[in-house]
TORPA-4810 file (N, C-alpha, C, O; in nm, 3 decimals):
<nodes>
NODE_1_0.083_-0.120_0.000_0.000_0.000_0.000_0.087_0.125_0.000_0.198_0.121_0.053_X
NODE_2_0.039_0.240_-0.059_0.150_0.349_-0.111_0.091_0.445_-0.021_0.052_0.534_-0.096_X
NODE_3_0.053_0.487_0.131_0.022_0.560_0.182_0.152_0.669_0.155_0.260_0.628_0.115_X
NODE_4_0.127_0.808_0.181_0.227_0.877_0.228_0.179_0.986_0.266_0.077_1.034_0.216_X
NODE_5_0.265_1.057_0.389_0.276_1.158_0.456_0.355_1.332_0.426_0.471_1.350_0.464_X
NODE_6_0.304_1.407_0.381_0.392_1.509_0.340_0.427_1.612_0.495_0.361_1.626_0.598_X
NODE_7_0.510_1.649_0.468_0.531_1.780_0.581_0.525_1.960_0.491_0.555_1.991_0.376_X
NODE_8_0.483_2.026_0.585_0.531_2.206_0.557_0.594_2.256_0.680_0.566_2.220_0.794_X
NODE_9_0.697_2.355_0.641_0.748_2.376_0.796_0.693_2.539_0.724_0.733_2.610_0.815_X
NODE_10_0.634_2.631_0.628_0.573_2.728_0.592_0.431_2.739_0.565_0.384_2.793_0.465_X
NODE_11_0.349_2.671_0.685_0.188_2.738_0.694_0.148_2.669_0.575_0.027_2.674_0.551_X
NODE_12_0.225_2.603_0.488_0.117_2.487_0.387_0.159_2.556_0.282_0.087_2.525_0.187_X
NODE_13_0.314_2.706_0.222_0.281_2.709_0.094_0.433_2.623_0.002_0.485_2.650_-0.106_X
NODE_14_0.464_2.518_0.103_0.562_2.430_0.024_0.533_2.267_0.092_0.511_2.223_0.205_X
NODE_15_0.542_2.225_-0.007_0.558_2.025_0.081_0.674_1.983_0.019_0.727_1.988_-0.092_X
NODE_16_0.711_1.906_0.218_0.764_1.774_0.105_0.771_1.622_0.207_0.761_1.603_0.328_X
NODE_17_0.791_1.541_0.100_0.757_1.394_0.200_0.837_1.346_0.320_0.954_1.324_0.348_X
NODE_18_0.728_1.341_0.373_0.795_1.316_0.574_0.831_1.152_0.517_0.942_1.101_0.507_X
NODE_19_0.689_1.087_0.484_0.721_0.931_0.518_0.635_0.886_0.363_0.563_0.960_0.296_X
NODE_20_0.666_0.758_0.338_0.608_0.691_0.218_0.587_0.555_0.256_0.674_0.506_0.328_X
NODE_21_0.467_0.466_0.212_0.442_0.340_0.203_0.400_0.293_0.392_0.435_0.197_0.461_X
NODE_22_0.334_0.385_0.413_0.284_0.342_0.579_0.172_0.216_0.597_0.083_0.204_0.682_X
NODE_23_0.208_0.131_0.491_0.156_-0.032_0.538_0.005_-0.015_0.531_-0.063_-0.103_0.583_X
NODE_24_-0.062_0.102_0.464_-0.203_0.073_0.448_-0.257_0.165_0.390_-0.198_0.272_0.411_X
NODE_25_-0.373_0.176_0.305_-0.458_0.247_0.191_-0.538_0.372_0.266_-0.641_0.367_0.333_X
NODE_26_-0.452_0.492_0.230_-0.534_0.604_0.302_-0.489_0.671_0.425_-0.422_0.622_0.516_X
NODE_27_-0.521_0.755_0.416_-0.479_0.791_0.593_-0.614_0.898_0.643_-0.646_1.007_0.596_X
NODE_28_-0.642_0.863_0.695_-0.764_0.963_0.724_-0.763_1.048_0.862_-0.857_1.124_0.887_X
NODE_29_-0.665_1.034_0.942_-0.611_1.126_1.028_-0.493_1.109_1.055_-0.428_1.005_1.064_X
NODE_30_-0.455_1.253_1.075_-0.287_1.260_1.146_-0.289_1.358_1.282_-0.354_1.460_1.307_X
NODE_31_-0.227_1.312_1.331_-0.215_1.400_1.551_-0.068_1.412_1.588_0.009_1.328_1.636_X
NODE_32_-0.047_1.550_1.551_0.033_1.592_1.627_0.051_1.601_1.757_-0.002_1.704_1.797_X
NODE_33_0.113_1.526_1.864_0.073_1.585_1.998_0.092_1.700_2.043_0.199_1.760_2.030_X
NODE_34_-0.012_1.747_2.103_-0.033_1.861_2.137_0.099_1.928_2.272_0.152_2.037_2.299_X
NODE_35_0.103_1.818_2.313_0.212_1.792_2.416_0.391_1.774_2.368_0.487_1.811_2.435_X
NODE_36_0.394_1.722_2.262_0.550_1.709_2.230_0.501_1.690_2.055_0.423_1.617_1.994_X
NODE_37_0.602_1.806_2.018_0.552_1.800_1.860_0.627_1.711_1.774_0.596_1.718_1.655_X
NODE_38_0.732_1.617_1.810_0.786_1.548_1.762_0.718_1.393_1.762_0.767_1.290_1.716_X
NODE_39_0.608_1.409_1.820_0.521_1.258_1.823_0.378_1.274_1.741_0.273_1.322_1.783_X
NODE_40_0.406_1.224_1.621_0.280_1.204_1.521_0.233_1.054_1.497_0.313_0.961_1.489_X
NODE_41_0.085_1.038_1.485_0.018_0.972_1.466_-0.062_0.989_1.362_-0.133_1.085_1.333_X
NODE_42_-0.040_0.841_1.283_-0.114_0.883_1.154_-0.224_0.771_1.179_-0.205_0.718_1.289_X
NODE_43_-0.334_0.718_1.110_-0.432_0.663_1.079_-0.471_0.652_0.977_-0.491_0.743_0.897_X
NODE_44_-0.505_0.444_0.949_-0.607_0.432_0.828_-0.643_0.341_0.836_-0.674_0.288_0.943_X
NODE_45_-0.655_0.263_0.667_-0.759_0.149_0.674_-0.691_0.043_0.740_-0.754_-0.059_0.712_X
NODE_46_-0.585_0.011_0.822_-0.518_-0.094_0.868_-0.438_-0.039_0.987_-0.324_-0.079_1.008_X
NODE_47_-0.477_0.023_1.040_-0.433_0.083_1.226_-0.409_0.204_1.251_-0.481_0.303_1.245_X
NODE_48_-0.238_0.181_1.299_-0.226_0.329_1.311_-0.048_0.344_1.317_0.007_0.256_1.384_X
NODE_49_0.017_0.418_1.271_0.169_0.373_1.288_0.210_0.540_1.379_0.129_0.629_1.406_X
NODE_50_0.334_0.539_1.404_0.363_0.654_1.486_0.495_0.687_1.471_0.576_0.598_1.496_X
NODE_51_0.551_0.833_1.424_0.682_0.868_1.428_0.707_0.955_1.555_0.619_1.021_1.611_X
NODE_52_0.872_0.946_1.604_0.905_1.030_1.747_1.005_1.090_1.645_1.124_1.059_1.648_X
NODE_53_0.960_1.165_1.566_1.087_1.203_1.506_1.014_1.365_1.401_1.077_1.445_1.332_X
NODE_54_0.885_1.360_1.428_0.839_1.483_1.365_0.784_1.457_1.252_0.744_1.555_1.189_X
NODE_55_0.762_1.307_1.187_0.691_1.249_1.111_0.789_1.204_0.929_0.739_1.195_0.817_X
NODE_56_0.915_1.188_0.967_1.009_1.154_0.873_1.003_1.069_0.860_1.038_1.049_0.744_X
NODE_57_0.968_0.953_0.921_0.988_0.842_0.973_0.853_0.745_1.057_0.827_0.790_1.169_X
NODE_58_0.769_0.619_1.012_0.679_0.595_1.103_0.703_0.433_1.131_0.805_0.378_1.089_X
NODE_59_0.628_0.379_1.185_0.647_0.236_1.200_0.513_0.200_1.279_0.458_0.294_1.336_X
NODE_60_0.449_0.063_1.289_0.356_0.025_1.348_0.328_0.072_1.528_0.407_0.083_1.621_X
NODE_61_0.190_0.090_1.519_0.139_0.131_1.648_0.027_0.067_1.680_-0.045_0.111_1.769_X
NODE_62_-0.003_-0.039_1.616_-0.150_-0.095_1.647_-0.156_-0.199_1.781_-0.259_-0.261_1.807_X
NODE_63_-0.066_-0.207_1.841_-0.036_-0.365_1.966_-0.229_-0.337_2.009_-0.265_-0.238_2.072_X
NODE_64_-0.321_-0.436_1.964_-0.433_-0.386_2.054_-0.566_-0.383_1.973_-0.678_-0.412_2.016_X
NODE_65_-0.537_-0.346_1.860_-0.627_-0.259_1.763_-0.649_-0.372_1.654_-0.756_-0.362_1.593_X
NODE_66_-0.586_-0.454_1.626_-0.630_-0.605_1.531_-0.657_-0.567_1.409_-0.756_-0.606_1.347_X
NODE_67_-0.557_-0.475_1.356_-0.552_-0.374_1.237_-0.700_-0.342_1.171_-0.738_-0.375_1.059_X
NODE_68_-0.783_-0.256_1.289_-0.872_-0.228_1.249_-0.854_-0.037_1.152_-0.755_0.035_1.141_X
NODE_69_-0.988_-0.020_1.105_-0.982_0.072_1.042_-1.021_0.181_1.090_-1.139_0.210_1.106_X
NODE_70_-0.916_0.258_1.119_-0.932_0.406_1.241_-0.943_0.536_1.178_-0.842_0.591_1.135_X
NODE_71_-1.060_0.591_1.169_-1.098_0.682_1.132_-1.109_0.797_1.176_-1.144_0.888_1.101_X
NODE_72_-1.083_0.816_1.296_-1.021_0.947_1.349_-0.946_0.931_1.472_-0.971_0.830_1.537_X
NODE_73_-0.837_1.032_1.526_-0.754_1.057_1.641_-0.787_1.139_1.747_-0.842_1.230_1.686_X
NODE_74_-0.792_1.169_1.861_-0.797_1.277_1.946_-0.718_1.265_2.091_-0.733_1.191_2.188_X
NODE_75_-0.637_1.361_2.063_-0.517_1.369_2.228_-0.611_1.370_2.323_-0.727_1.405_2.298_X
NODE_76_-0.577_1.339_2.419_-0.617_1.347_2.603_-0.547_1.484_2.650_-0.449_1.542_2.602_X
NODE_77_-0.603_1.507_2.725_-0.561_1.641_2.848_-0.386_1.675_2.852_-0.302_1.589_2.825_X
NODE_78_-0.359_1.796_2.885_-0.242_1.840_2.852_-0.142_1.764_2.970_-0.023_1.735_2.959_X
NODE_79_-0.225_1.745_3.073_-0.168_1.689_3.211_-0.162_1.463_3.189_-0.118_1.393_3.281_X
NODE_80_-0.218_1.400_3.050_-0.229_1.340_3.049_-0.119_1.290_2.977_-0.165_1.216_2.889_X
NODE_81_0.036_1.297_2.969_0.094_1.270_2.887_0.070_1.134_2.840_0.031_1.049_2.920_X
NODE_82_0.092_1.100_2.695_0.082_0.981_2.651_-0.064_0.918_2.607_-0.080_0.822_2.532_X
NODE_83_-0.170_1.000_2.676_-0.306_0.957_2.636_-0.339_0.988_2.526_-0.309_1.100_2.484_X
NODE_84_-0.429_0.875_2.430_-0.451_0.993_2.319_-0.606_0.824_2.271_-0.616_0.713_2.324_X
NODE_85_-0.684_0.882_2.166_-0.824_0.790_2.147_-0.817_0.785_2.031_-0.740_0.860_1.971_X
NODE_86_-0.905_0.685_1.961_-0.873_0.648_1.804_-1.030_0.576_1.802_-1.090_0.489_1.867_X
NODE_87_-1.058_0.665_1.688_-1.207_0.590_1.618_-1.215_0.493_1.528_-1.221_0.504_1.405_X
NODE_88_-1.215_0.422_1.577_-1.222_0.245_1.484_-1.401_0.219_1.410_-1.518_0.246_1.438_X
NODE_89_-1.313_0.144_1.294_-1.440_0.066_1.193_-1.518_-0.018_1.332_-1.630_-0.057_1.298_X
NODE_90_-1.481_-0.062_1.502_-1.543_-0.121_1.594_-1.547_-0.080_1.710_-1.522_-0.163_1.798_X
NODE_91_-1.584_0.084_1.755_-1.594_0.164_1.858_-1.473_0.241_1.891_-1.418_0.285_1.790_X
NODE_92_-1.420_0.270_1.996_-1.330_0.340_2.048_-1.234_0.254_2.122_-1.259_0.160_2.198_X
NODE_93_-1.108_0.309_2.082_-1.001_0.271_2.161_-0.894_0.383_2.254_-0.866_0.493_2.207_X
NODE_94_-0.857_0.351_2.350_-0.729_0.444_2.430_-0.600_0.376_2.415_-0.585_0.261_2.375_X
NODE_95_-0.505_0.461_2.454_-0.375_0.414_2.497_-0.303_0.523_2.611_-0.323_0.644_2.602_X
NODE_96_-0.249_0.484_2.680_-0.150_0.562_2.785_-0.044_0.548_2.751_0.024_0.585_2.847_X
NODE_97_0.035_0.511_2.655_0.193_0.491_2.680_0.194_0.551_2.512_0.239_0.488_2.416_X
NODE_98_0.153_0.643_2.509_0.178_0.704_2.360_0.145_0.625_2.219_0.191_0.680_2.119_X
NODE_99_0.068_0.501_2.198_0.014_0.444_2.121_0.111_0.302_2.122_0.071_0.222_2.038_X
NODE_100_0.212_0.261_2.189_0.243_0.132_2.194_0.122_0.028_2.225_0.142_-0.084_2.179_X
NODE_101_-0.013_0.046_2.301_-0.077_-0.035_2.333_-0.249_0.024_2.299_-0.272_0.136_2.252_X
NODE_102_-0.344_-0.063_2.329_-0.462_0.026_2.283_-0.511_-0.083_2.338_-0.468_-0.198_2.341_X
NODE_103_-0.662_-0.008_2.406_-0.761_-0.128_2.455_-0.888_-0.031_2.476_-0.895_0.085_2.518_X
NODE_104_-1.002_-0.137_2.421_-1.100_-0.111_2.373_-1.195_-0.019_2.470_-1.184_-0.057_2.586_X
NODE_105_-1.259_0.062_2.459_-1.330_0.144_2.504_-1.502_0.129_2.530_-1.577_0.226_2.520_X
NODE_106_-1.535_0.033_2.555_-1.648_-0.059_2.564_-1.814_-0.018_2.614_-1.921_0.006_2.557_X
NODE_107_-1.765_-0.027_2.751_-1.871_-0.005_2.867_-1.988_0.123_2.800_-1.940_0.237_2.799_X
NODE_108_-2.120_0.112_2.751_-2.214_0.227_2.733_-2.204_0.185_2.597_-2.318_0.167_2.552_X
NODE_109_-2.094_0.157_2.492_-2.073_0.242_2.364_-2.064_0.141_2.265_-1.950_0.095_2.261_X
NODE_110_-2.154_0.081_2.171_-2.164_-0.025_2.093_-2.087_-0.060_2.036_-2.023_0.045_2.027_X
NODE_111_-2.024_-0.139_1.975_-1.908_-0.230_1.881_-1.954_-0.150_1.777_-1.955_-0.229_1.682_X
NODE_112_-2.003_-0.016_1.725_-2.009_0.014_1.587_-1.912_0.102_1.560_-1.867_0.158_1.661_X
NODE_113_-1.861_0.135_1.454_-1.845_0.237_1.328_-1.838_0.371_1.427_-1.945_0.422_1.461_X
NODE_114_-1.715_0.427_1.474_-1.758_0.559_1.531_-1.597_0.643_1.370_-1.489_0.618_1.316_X
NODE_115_-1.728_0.759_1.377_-1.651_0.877_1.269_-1.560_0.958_1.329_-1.457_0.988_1.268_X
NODE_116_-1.587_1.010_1.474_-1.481_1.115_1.504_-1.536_1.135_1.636_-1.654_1.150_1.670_X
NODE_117_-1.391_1.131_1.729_-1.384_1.223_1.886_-1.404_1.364_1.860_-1.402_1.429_1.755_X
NODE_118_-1.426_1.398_1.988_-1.392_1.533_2.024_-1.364_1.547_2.151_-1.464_1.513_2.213_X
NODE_119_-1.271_1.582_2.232_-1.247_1.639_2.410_-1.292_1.776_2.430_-1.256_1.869_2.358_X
NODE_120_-1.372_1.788_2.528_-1.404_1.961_2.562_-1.296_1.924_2.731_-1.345_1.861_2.825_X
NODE_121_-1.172_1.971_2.732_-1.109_1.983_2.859_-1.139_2.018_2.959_-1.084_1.967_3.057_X
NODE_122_-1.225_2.104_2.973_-1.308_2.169_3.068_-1.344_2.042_3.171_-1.331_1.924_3.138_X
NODE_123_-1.395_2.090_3.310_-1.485_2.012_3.357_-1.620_2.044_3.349_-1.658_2.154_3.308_X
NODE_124_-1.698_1.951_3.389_-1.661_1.756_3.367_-1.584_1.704_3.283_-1.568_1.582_3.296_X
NODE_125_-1.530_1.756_3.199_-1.454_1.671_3.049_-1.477_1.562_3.044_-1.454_1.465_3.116_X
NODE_126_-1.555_1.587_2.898_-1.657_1.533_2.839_-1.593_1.526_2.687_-1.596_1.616_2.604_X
NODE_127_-1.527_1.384_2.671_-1.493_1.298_2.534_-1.656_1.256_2.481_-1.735_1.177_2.532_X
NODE_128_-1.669_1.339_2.363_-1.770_1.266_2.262_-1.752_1.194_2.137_-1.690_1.252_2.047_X
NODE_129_-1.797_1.071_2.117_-1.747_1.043_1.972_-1.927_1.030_1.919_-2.033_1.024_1.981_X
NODE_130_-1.900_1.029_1.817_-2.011_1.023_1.743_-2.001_0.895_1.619_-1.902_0.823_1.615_X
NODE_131_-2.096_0.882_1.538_-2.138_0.728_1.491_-2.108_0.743_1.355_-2.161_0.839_1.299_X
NODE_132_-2.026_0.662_1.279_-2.065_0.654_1.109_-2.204_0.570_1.080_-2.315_0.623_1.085_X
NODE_133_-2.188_0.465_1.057_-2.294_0.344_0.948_-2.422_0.380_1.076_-2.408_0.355_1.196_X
NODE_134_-2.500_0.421_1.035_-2.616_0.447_1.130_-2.623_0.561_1.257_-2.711_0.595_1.336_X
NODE_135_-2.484_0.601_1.234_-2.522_0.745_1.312_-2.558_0.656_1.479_-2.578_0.539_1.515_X
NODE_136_-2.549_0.808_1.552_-2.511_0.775_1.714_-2.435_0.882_1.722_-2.358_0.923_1.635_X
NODE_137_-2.466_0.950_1.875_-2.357_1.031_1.968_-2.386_0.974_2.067_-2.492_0.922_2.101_X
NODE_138_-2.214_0.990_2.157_-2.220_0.938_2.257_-2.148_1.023_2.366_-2.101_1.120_2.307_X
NODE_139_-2.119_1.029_2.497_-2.056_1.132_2.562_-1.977_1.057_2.654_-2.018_0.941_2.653_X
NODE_140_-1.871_1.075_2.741_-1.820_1.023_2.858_-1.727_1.130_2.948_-1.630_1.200_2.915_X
NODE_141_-1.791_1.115_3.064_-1.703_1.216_3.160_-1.615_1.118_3.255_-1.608_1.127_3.377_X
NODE_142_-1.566_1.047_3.193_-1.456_0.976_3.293_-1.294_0.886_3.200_-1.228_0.793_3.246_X
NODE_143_-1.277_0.944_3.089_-1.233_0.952_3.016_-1.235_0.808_2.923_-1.135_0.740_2.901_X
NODE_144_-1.355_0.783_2.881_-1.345_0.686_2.754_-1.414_0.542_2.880_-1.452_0.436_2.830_X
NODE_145_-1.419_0.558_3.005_-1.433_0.412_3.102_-1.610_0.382_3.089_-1.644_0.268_3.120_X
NODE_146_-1.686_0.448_3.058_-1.815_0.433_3.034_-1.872_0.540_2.997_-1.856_0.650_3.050_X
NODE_147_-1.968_0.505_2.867_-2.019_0.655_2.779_-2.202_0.605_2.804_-2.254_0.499_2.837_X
NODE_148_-2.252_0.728_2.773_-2.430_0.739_2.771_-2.443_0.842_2.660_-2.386_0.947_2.631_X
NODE_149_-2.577_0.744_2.594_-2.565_0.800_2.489_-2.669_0.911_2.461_-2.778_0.882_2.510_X
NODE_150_-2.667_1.013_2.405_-2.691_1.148_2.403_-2.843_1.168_2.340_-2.873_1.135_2.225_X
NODE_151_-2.920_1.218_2.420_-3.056_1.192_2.428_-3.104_1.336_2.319_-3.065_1.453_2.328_X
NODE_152_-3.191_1.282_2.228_-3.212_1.427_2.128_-3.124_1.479_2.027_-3.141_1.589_1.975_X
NODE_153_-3.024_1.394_1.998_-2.909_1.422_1.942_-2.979_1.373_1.796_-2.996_1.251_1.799_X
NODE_154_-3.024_1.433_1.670_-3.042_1.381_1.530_-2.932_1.340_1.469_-2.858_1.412_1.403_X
NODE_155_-2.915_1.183_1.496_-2.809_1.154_1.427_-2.826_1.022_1.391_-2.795_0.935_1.472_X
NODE_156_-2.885_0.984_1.250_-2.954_0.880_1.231_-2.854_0.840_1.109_-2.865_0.728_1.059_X
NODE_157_-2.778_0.911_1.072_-2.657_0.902_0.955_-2.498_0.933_1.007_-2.472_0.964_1.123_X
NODE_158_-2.406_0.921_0.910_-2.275_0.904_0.987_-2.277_1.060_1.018_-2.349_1.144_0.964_X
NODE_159_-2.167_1.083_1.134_-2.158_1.240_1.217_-2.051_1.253_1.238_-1.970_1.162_1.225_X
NODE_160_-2.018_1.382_1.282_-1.902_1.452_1.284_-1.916_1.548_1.433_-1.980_1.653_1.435_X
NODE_161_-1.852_1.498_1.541_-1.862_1.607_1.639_-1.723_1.712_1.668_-1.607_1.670_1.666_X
NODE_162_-1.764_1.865_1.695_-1.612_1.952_1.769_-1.682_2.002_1.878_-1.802_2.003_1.905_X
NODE_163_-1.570_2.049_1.943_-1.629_2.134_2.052_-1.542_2.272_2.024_-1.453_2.312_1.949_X
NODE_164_-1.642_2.327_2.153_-1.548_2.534_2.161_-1.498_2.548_2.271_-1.544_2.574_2.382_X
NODE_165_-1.352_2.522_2.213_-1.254_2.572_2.377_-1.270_2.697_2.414_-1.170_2.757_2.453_X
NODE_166_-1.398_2.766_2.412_-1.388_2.902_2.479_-1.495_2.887_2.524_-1.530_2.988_2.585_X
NODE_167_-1.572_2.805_2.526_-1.757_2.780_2.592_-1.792_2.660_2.632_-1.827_2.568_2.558_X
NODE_168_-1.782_2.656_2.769_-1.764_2.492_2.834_-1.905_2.483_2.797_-1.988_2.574_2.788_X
NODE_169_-1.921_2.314_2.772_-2.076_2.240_2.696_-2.119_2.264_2.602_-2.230_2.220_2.574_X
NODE_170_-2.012_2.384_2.470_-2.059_2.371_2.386_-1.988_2.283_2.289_-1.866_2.263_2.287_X
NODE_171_-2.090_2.225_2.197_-2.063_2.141_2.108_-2.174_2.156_1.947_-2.286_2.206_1.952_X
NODE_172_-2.120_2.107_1.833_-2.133_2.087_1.718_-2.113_1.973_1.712_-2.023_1.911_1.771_X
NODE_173_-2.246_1.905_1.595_-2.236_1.747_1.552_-2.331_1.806_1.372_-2.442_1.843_1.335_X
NODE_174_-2.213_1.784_1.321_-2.258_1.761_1.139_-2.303_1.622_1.134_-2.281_1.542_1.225_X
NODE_175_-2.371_1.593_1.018_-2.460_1.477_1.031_-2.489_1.505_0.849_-2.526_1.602_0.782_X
NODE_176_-2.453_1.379_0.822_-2.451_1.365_0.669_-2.613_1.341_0.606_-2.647_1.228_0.573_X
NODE_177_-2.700_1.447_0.593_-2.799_1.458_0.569_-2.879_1.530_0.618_-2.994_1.546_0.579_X
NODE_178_-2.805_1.603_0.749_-2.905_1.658_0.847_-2.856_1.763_0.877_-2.915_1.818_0.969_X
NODE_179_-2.764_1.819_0.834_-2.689_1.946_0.876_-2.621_1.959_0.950_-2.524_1.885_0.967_X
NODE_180_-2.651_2.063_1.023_-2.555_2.097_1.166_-2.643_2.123_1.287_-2.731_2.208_1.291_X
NODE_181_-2.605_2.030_1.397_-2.706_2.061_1.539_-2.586_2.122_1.633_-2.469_2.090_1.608_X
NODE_182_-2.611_2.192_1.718_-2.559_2.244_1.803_-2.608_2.248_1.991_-2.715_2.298_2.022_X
NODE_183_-2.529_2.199_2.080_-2.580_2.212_2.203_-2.470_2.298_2.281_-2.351_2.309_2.254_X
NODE_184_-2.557_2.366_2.405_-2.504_2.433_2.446_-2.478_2.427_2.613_-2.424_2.512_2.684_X
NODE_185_-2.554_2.261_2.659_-2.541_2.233_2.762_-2.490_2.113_2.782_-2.553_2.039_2.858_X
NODE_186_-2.358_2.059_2.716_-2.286_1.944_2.746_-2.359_1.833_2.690_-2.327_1.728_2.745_X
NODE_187_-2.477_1.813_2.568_-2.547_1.771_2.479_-2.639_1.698_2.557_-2.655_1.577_2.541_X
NODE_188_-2.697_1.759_2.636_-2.833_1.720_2.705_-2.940_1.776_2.615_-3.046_1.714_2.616_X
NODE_189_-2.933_1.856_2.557_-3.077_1.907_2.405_-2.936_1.991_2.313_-2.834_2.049_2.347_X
NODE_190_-3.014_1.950_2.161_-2.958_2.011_2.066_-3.045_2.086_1.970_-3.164_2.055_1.965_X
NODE_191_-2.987_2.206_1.873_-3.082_2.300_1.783_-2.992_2.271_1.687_-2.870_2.262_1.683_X
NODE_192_-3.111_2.253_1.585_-3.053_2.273_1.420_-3.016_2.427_1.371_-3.101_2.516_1.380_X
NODE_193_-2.860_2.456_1.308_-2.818_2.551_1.272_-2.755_2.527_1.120_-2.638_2.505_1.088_X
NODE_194_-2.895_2.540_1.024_-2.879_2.537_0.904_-2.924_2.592_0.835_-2.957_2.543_0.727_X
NODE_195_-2.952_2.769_0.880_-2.959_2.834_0.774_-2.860_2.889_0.733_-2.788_2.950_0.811_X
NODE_196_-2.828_2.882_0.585_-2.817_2.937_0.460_-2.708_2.830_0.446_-2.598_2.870_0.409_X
NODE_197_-2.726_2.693_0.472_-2.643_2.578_0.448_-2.689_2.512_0.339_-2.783_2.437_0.369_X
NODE_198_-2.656_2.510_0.214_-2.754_2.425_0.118_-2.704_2.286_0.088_-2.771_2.199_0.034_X
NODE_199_-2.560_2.272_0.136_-2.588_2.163_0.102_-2.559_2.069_0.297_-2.459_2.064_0.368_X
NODE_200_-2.690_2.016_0.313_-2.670_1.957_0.444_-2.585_1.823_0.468_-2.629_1.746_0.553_X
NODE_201_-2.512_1.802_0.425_-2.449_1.651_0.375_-2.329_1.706_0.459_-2.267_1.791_0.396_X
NODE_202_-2.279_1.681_0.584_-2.167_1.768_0.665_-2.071_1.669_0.667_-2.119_1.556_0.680_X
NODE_203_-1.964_1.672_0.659_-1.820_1.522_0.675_-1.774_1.602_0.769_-1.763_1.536_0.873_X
NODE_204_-1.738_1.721_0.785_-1.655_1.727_0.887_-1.671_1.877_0.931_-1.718_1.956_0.850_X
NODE_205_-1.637_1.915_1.046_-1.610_2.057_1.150_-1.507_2.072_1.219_-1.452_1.983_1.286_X
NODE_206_-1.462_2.226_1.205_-1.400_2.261_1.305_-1.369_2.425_1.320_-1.378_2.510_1.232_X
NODE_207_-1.325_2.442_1.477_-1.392_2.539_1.501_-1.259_2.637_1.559_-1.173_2.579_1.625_X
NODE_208_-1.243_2.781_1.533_-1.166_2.860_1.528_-1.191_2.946_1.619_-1.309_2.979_1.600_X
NODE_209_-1.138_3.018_1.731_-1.145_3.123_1.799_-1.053_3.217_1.834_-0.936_3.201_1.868_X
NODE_210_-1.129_3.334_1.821_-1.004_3.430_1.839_-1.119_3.555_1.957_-1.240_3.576_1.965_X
NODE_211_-1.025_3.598_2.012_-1.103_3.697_2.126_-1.171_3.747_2.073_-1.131_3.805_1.972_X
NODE_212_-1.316_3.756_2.111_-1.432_3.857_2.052_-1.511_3.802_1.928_-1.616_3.840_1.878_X
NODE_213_-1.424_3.696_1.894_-1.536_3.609_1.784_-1.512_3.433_1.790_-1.427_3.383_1.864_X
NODE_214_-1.604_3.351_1.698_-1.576_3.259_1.709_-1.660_3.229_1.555_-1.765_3.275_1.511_X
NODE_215_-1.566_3.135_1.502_-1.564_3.046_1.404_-1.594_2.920_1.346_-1.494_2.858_1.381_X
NODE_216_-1.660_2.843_1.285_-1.677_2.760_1.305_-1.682_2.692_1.140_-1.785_2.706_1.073_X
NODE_217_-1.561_2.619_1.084_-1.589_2.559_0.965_-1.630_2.434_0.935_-1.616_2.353_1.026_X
NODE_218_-1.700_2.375_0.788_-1.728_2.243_0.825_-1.705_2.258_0.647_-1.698_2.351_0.567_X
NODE_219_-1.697_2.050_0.637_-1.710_2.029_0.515_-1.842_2.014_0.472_-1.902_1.997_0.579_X
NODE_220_-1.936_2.008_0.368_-2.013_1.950_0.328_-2.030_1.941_0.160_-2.120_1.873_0.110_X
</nodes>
């Protein structure tokens, strides 16, 4: 498989290749840690591999994961070194030791198809992932050890959740057919925010802040 990884060290207006041939078709996320920028994690249809080197370089990271197909990444808390979550083709997984190991994320949260984490750091901190093949949100305030799943949430198709590090409980979930819902109390009720969205078919969000405003982009 001819995966490859490019780098920019100029804001995206030059590339060039970090890594080539990462052992599987696609990559559909990469994680910088937020914590040490020399530890990247990439993701695809066959696990997840990891460079300590700034991403020149990767090698297998799946010990755990039974080369499933991981469809999105999200770091743990700044105080959590080494934590970080991965959305598998079969629920959620963690690791503590920087992705050498991974174990399944179970308790509340079905063996399905999840599309993408999100962490709001804040307390309670509250990890949400949300559902591909049939849609689902789910929430957990104890980091990934048991989730409940999110009552009122329209998400009957695959979804996309972010949150706003400047507004504890708020959250965004795109939803491939349904637009964009938004909650503003840690996703105990959500409102549809789709006007002047024409096309409601959402893959993905994310959200930008700067003092005095806030941002919020998505694909659709």
């Amino acid at each position: 498989p001819n995966s490859n990884v490019y780098r920019s060290g100029d804001g995206g207006a030059t590339w060039t290749k970090g890594a080539e041939n990462l052992g599987f078709y696609g990559v559909a996320s990469i994680l910088v840690d937020p914590r040490n920028s020399s530890l990247v994690l990439a993701a695809g249809s066959r696990g997840i591999v990891r460079s300590t080197g700034g991403g020149t370089s990767f090698s297998p990271s799946s010990n755990g994961l039974a080369h499933l197909r991981v469809l999105d990444l999200e770091a743990g808390l700044a105080s959590q070194q080494g934590t970080f979550y991965a959305a598998t083709g079969s629920g959620a997984y963690r690791t503590t030791d920087n992705g050498s190991t991974w174990s399944a994320l179970s308790t509340g949260l079905p063996p399905a198809s999840i599309a993408s984490l999100a962490l709001d750091s804040r307390p309670p901190r509250r990890l949400y992932a949300a559902g591909a093949h049939g849609g689902g949100l789910w929430s957990s305030t104890d980091d990934g050890a048991t989730w409940t799943a999110a009552v009122g949430a329209p998400t009957s198709a695959r979804s996309f959740v972010a949150v706003d590090p400047a507004s504890v409980g708020r959250a965004l979930v795109g939803i491939d057919g349904e637009g964009v819902h938004r909650s503003t109390n840690g996703g105990t009720s959500w409102t549809p925010l789709n006007t002047g969205l024409a096309n409601q078919a959402v893959w993905s969000l994310a959200v930008r802040h700067q003092p005095g405003s806030r941002r919020w982009s998505l694909n659709a």
